[in-house]
BALOBA-1460 file (C-alpha; in Angstrom, 3 decimals):
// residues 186
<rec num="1" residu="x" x="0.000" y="0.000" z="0.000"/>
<rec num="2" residu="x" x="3.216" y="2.440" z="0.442"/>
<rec num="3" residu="x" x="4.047" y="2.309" z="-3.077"/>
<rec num="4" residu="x" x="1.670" y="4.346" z="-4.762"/>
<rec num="5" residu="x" x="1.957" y="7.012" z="-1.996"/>
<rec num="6" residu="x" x="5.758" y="7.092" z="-2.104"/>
<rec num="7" residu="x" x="5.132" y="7.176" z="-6.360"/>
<rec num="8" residu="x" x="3.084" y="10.168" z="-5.578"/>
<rec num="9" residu="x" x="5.202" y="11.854" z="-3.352"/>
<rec num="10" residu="x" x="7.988" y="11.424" z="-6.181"/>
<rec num="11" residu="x" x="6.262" y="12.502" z="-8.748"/>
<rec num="12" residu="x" x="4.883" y="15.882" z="-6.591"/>
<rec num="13" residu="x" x="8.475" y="16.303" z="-5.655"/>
<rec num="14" residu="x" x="9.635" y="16.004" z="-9.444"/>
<rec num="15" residu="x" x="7.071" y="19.464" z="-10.031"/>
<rec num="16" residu="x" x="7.780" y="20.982" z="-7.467"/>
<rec num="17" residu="x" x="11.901" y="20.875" z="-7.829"/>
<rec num="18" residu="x" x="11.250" y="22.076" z="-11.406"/>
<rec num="19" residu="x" x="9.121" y="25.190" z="-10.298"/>
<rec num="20" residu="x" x="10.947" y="26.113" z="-7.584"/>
<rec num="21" residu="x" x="13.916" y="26.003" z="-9.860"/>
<rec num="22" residu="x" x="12.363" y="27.717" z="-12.626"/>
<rec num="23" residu="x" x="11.195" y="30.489" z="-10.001"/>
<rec num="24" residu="x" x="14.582" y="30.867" z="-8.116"/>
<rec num="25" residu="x" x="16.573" y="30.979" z="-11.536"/>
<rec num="26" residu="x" x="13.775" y="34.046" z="-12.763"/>
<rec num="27" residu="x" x="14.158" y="35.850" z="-9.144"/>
<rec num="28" residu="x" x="9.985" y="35.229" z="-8.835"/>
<rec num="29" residu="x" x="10.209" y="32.740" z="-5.737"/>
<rec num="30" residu="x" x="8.032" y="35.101" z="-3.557"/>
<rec num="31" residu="x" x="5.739" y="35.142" z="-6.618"/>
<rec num="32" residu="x" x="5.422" y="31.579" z="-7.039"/>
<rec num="33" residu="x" x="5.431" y="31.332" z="-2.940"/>
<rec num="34" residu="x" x="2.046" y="34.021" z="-3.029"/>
<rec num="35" residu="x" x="0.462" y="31.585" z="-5.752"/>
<rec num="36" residu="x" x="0.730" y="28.572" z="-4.078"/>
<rec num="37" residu="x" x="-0.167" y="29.730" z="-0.870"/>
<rec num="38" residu="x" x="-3.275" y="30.751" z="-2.847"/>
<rec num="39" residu="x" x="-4.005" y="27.840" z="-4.073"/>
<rec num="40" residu="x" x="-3.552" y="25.788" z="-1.249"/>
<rec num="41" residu="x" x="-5.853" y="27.792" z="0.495"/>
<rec num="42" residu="x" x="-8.549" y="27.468" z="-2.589"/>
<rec num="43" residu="x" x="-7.598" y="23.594" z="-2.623"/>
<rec num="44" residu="x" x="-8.504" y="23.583" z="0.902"/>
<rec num="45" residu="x" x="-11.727" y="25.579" z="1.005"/>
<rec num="46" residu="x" x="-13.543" y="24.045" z="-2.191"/>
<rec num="47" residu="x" x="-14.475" y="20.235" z="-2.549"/>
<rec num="48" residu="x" x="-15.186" y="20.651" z="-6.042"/>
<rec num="49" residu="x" x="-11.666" y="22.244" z="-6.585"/>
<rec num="50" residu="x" x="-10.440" y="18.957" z="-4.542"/>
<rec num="51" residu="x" x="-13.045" y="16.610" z="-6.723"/>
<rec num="52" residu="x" x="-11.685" y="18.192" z="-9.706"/>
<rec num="53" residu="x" x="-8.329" y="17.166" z="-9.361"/>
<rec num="54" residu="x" x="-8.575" y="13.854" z="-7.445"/>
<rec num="55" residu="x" x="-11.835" y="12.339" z="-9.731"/>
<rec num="56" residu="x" x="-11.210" y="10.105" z="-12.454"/>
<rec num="57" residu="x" x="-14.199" y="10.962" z="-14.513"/>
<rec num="58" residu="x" x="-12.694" y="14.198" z="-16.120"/>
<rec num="59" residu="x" x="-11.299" y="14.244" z="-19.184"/>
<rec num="60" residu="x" x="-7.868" y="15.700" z="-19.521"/>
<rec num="61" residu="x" x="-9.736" y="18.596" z="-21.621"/>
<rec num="62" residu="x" x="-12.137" y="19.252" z="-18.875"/>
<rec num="63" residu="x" x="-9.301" y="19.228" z="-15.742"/>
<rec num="64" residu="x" x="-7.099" y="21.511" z="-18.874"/>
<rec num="65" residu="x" x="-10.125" y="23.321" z="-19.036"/>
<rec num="66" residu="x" x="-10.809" y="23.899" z="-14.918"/>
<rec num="67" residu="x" x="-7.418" y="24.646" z="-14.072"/>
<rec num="68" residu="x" x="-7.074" y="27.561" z="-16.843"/>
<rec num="69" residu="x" x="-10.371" y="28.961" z="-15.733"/>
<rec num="70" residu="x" x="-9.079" y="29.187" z="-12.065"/>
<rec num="71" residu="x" x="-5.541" y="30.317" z="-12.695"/>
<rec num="72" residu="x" x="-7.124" y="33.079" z="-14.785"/>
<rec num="73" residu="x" x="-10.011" y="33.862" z="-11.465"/>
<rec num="74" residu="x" x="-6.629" y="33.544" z="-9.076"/>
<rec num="75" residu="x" x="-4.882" y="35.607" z="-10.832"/>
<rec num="76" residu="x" x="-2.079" y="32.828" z="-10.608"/>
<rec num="77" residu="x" x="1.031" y="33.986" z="-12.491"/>
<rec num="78" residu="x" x="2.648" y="32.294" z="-15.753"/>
<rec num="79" residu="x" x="4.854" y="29.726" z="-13.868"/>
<rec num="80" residu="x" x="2.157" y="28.135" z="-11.769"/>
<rec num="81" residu="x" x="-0.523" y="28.428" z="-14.676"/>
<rec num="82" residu="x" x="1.531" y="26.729" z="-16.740"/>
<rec num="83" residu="x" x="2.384" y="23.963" z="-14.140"/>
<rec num="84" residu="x" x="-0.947" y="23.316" z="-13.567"/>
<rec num="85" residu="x" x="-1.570" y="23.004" z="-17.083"/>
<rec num="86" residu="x" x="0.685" y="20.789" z="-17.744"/>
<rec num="87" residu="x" x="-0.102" y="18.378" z="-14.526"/>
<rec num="88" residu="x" x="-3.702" y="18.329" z="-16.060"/>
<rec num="89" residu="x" x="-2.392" y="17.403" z="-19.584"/>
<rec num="90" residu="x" x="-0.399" y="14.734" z="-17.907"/>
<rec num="91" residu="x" x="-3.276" y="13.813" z="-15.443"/>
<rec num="92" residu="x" x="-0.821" y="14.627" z="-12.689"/>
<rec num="93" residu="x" x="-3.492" y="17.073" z="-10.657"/>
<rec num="94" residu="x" x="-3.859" y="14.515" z="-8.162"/>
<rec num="95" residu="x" x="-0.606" y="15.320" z="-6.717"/>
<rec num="96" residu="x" x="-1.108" y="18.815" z="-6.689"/>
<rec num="97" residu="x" x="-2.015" y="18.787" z="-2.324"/>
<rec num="98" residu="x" x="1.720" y="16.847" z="-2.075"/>
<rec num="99" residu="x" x="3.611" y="19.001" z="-4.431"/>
<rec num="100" residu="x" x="2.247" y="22.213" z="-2.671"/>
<rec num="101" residu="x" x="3.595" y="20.888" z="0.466"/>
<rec num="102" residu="x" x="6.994" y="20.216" z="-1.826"/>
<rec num="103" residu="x" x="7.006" y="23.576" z="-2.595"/>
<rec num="104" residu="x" x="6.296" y="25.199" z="0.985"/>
<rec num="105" residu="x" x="8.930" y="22.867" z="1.981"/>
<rec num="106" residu="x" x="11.651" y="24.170" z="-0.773"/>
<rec num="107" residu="x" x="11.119" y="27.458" z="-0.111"/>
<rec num="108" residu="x" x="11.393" y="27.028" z="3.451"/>
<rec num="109" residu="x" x="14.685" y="25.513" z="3.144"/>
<rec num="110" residu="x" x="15.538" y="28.423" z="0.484"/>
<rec num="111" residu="x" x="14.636" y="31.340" z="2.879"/>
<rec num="112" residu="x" x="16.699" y="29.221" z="6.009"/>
<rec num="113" residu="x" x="13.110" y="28.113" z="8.008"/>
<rec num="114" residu="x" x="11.657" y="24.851" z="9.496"/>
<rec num="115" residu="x" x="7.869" y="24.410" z="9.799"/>
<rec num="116" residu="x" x="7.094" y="22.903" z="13.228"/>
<rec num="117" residu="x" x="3.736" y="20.910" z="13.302"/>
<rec num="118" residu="x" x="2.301" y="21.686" z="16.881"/>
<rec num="119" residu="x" x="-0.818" y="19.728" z="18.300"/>
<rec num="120" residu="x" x="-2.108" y="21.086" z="21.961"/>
<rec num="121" residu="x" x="-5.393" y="20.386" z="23.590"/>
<rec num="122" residu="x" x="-6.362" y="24.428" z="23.890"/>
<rec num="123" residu="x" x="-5.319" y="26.752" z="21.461"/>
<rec num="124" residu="x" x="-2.193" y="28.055" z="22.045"/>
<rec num="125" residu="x" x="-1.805" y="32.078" z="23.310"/>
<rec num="126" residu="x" x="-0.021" y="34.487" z="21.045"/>
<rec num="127" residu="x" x="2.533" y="34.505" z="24.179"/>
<rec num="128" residu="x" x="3.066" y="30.792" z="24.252"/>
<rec num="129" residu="x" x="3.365" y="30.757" z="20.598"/>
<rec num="130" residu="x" x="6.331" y="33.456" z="20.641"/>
<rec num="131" residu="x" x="8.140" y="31.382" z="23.504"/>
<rec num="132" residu="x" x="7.628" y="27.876" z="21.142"/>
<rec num="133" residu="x" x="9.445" y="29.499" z="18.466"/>
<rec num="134" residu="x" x="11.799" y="31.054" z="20.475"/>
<rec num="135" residu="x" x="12.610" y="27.422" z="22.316"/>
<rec num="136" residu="x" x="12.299" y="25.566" z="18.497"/>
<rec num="137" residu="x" x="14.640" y="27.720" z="16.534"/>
<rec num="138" residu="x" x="17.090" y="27.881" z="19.368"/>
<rec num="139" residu="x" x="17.094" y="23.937" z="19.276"/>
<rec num="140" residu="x" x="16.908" y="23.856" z="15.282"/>
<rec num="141" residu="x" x="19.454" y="26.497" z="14.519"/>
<rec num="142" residu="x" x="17.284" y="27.857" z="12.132"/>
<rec num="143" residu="x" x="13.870" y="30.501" z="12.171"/>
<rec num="144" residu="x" x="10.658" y="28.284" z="13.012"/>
<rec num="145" residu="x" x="6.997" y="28.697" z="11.427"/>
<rec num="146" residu="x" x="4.618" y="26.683" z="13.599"/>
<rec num="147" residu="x" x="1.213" y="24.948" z="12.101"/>
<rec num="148" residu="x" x="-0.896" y="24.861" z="15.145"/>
<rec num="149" residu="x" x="-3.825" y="22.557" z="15.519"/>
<rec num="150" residu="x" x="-5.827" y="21.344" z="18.418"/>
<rec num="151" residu="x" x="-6.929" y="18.494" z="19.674"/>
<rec num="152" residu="x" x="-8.861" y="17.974" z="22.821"/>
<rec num="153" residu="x" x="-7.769" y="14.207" z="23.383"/>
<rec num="154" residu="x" x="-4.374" y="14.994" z="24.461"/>
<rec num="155" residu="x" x="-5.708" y="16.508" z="27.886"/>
<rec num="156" residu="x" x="-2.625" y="18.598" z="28.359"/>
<rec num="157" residu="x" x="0.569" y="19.466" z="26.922"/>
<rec num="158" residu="x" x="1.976" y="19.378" z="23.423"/>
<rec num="159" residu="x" x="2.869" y="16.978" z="20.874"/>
<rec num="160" residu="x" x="5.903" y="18.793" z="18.233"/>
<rec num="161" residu="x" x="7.057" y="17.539" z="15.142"/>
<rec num="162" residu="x" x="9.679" y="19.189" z="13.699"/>
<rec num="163" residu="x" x="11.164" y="17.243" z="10.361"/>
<rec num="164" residu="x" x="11.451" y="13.854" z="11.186"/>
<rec num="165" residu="x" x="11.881" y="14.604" z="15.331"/>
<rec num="166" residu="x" x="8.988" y="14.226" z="17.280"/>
<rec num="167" residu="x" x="8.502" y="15.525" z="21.274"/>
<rec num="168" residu="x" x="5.240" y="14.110" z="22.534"/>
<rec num="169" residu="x" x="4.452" y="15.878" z="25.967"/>
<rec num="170" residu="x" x="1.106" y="15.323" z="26.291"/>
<rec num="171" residu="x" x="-0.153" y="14.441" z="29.209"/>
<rec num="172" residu="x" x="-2.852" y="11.182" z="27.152"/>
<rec num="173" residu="x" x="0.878" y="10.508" z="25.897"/>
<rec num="174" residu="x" x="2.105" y="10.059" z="29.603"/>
<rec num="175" residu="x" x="-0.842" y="8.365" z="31.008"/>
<rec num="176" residu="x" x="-0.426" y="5.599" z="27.680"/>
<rec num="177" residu="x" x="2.812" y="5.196" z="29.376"/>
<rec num="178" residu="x" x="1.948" y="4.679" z="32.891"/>
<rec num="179" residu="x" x="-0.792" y="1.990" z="31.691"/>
<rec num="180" residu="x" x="2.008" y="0.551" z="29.624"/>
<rec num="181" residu="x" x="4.606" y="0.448" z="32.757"/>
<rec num="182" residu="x" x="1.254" y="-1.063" z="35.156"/>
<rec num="183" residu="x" x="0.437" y="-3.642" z="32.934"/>
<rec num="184" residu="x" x="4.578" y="-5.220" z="32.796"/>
<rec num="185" residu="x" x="4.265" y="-4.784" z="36.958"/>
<rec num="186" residu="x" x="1.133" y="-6.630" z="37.079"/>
């Protein structure tokens, strides 16, 4: 079952390395960076956007067809237009979630930052957020975004992933652990 996810992930990362290069060598990274942030967040708010490029029953003329029509309402510039164009032509749109995250990821490393996936049981405090990053880029070396999401389960505490490191300090994480430890006593 990992096989067509790690052939996706390739072939994501195989359009994304080419824009990124293609942006980088023209001096429109922050361009290209606005674009896909744009249509990530598009991707993300529309389930026909996310039908439309995951659904075999469109032709490669009608996905063509879609993804002009929306790079011309976005506004998207020439480089991303014409990737899209061409992922449709190759039916390749059903990448397009993974090679976003590609891309987020190569500029990242570009610009010198780390995304930090953060998970907390309350939404974190603007306060608490500035002493995170402060604590994460002192302990990566390098400037820290964080992606902050909540969820309730965890009762307390955080769980970070940073690359491929994970800290898990939440307190369901802890009481797993004690469970764990009673059950070898008893």
């Amino acid at each position: 079952m990992a096989e067509p996810a790690s052939i996706s992930l390739g072939i994501a990362q195989r359009y994304a390395t080419a824009l990124f290069e293609l942006a980088r060598d023209a001096g429109k990274l922050a361009d290209v960076e606005t674009d896909i942030a744009a249509l990530a967040q598009a991707l993300e708010g529309s389930t026909d956007f996310h039908a439309l490029i995951s659904s075999p029953i469109y032709s490669r003329t009608q996905q063509a067809g879609a993804i002009a029509a929306i790079a011309s309402a976005m506004g998207l510039g020439d480089m991303v237009a014409n990737t899209l164009q061409l992922m449709a032509q190759k039916r390749r749109l059903f990448v397009l979630p993974q090679m976003i995250e590609a891309m987020r990821d190569l500029i990242a490393d570009e610009k010198g930052e780390v995304t930090a996936e953060v998970t907390s049981a309350r939404k974190l405090t603007k306060a608490q957020i500035t002493k995170l990053t402060a604590a994460l880029k002192k302990s990566v070396g390098k400037t820290v975004n964080i992606n902050s999401t909540v969820d309730e389960s965890l009762i307390g505490g955080l769980v970070v992933k940073v690359g491929s490191k994970m800290i898990d300090s939440s307190i369901a994480s802890k009481l797993s652990n004690l469970q764990n430890a009673m059950k070898e006593v008893g």
